[in-house]
C-alpha positions in Angstrom: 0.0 0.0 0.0 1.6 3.7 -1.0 0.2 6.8 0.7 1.3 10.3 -0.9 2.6 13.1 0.5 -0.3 14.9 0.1 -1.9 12.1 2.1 0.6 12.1 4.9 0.0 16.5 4.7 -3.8 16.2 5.2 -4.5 13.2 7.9 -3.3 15.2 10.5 -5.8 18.1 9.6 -8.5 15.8 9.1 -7.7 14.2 12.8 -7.6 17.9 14.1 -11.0 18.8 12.7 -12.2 15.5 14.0 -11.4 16.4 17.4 -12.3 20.0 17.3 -16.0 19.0 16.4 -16.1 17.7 19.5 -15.8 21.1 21.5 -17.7 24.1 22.3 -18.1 27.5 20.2 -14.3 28.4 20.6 -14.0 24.9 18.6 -16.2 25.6 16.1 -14.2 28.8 15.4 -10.9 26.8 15.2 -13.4 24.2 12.7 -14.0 26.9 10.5 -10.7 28.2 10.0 -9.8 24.7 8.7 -12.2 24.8 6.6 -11.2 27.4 5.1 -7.2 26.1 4.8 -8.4 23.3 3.5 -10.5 24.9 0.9 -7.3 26.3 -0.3 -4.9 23.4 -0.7 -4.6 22.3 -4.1 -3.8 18.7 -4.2 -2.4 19.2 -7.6 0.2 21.6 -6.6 0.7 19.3 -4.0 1.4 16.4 -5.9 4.1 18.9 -7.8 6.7 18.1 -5.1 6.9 14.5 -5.9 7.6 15.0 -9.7 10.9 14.5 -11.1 12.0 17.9 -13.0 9.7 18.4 -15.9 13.2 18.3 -17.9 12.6 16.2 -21.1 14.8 15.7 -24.5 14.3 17.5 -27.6 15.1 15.0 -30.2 13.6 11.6 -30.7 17.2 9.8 -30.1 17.4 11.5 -26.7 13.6 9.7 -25.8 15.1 6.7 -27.1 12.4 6.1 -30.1 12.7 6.2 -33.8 10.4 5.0 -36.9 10.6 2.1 -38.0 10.8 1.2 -41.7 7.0 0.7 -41.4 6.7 4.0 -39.7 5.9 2.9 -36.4 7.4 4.6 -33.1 9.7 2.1 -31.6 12.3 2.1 -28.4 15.4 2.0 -30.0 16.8 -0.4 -27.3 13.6 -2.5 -27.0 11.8 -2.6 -29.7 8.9 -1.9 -27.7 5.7 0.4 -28.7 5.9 4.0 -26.4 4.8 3.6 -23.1 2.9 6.4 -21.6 2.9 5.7 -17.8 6.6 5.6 -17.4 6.8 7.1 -14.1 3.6 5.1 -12.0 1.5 7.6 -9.9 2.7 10.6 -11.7 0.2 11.1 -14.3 0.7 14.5 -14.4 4.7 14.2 -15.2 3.7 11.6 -17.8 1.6 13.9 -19.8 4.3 16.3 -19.7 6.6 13.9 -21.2 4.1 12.8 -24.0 3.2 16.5 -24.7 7.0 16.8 -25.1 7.5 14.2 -27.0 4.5 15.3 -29.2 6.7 18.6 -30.5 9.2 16.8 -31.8 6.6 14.6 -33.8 5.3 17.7 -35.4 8.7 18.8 -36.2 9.6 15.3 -37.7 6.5 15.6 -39.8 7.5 19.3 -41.0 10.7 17.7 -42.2 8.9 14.6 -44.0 6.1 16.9 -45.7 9.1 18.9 -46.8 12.0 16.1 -48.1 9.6 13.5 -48.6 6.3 15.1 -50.6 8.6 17.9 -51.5 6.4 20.9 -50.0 7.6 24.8 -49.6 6.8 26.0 -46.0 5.0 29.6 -47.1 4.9 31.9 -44.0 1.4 34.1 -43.4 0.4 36.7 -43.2 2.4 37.2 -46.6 2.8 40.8 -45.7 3.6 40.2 -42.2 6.6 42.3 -40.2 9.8 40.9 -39.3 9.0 41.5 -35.4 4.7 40.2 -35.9 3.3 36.6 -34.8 3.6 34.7 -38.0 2.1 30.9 -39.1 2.7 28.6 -42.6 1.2 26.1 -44.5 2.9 23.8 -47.1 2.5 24.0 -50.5 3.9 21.7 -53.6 5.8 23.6 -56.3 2.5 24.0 -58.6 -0.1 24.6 -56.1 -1.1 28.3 -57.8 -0.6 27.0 -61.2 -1.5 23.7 -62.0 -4.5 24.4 -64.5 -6.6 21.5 -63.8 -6.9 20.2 -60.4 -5.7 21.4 -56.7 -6.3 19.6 -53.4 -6.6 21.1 -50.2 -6.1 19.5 -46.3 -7.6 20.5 -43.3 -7.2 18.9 -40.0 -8.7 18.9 -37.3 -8.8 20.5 -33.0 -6.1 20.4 -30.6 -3.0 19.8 -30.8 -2.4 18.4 -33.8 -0.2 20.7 -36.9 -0.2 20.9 -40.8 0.1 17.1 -41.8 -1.1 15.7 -39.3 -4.5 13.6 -38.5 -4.3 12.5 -35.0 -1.2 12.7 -33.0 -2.3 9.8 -30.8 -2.0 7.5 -34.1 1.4 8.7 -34.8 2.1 8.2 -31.3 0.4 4.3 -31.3 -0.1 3.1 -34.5 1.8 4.5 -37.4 2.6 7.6 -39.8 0.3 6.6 -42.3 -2.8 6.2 -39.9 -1.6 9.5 -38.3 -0.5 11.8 -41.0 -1.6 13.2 -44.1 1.3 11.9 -46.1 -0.5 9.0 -47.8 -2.9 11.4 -49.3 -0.3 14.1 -50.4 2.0 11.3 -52.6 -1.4 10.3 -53.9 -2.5 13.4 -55.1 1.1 14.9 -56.1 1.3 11.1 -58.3 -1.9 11.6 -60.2 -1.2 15.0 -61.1 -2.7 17.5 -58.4 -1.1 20.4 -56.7 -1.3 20.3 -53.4 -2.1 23.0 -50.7 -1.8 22.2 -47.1 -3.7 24.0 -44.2 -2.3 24.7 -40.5 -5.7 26.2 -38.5 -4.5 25.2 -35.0 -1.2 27.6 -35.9 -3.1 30.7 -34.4 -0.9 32.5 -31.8 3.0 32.4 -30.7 3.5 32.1 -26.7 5.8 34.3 -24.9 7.1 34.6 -21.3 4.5 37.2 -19.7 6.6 40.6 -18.5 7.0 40.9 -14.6 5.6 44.1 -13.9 7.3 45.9 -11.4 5.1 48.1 -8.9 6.6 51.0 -7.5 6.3 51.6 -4.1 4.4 54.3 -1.9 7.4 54.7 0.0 9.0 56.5 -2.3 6.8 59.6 -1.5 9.5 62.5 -1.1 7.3 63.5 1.8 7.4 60.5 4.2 10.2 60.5 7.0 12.7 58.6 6.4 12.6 56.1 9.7 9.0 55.2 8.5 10.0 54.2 4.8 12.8 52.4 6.1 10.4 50.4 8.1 8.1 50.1 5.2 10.6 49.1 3.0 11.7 46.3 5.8 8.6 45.3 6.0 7.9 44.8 2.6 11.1 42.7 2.1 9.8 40.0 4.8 6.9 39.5 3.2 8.2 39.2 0.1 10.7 36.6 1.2 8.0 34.7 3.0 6.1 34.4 0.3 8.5 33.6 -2.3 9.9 30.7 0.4 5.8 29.5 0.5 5.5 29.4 -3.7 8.8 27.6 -3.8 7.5 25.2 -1.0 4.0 24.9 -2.4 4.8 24.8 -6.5 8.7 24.2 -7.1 7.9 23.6 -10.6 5.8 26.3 -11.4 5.9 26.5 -15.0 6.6 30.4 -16.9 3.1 32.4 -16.6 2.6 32.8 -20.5 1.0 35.3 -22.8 -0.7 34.5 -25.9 -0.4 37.0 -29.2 -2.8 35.9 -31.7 -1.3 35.7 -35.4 -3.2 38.5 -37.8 -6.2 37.6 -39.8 -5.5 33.8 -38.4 -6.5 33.9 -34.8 -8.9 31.1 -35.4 -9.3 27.7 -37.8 -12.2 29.6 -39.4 -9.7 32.7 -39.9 -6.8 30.8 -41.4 -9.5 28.6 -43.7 -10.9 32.6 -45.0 -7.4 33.7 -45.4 -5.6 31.2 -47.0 -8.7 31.1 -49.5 -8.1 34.5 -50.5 -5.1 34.8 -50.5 -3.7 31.2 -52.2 -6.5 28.9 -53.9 -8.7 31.8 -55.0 -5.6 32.7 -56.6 -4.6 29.7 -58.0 -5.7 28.7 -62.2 -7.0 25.3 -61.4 -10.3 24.3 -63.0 -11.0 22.1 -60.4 -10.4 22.0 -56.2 -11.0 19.3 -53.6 -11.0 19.8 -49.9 -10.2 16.7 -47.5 -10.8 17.7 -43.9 -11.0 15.8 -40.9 -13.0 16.7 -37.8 -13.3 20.6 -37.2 -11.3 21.1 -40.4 -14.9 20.1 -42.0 -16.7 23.1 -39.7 -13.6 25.7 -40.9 -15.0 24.2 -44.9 -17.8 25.1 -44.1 -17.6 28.5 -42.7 -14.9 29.1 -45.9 -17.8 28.2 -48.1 -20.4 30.2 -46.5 -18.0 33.7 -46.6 -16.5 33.1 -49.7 -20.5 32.6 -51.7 
């Protein structure tokens, strides 16, 4: 039998509040007090302390895995499909790891959509800044010009980037169930040009700016023996609770700000913008969509505006 630390941290509170219930009004007040610290313990942060550091590779060699020539995810050592509870009892560390593990997938498949099916990344907005939010799709050499027939790929929610279907079939099963690779060599073989959608690409993350309060005690007109003492004071409590976020969340991850990419904030956006801006554009006669999922609702929306 294992008990957690957060386990071992809240039985003694529970036996307090047991015993306190017991007693008279002064109790009571004691019992609601409890209450209340209790009501602001998060057992997830908790559980924080027991992690290992959420310090993971950045290449598929350093997990250990590599594709197969069938395209399967495979321990190079083992030869075993990836586990995802590595660590038992620390579901939260494990997701980390397969979330990590998940970027360098998308990368891979960036590299395969552009060796493999021989696509050009095209950044967006095309008249984007140097220093703005930008996205891409791919496109094959004679996407805007083939005269007769274009196909277009849309995926689906979450996670998941330009040529991909479902990460979790990359992850499991194999590139081809996963990917959109099959249908790109399909279409690029029997003469279309190919356009490739990314409508989960919407915003960049950056770390979000400490801002930096000044304090009252810098009034010119206070004495100087009470801003002191201000400023003394101030310094305690900020070391106190700096030593209480450490002990409470020592692997707080960076507080993040989103900035939405221009014109493509959304799936339904990107679908509107890469319309106008590429396959309205282009001279084939004909143009197919495949889309998967949400990728059909952004279709839709594209065919309702562009009517």
């Amino acid at each position: 039998m294992s008990i957690s630390l957060s386990s071992l941290i809240l039985l003694p509170i529970w036996i307090n509040m047991a015993q306190i219930q017991q007693g008279g009004p002064d109790e009571k007040e004691k019992t609601t007090a409890l209450k209340d610290l209790l009501s602001r313990i998060d057992l997830d942060e908790l559980m924080k302390k027991d992690e290992p550091p959420l310090d993971f590779p950045d290449t598929l060699e350093g997990f250990e895995y590599a594709f197969n020539e069938k395209g399967q995810l495979r321990h190079i050592k083992t030869g075993e499909p990836f586990v995802f509870n590595y660590r038992e009892d620390l579901h939260r560390w494990n997701q980390k790891r397969y979330e990590a593990l998940g970027e360098i997938i998308t990368k891979y498949v960036y590299e395969l959509l552009e060796k493999d099916c021989n696509l050009k990344k095209i950044s967006i907005p095309v008249d984007a800044t140097e220093t703005e939010p930008k996205s891409f799709i791919y496109m094959s050499e004679d996407a805007l010009t083939n005269p007769q027939k274009l196909m277009v790929l849309i995926h689906g929610s979450g996670v998941v980037r330009a040529g991909q279907w479902a990460r979790r079939l990359i992850i499991n099963e194999d590139l081809d169930s996963g990917t959109q690779i099959p249908f790109i060599k399909r279409a690029v073989d029997e003469g279309y040009g190919v356009i490739v959608l990314n409508p989960n690409e919407n915003y960049i993350e950056v770390e979000k700016p400490k801002i930096h309060v000044q304090s009252s005690s810098d009034s010119s007109d206070e004495p100087a023996e009470k801003r002191e003492r201000k400023d003394k004071v101030s310094k305690e409590t900020k070391k106190r609770r700096d030593f209480y976020e450490k002990y409470r969340n020592p692997q707080r991850e960076k507080e993040m700000m989103q900035l939405y990419i221009r014109e493509n904030g959304s799936p339904e956006e990107h679908a509107i913008y890469v319309w106008d801006h590429f396959i309205a554009q282009s001279a084939a006669e004909n143009v197919f969509f495949v889309a998967h999922s949400y990728g059909g609702l952004a279709f839709v929306e594209l065919e309702v505006t562009s009517k």
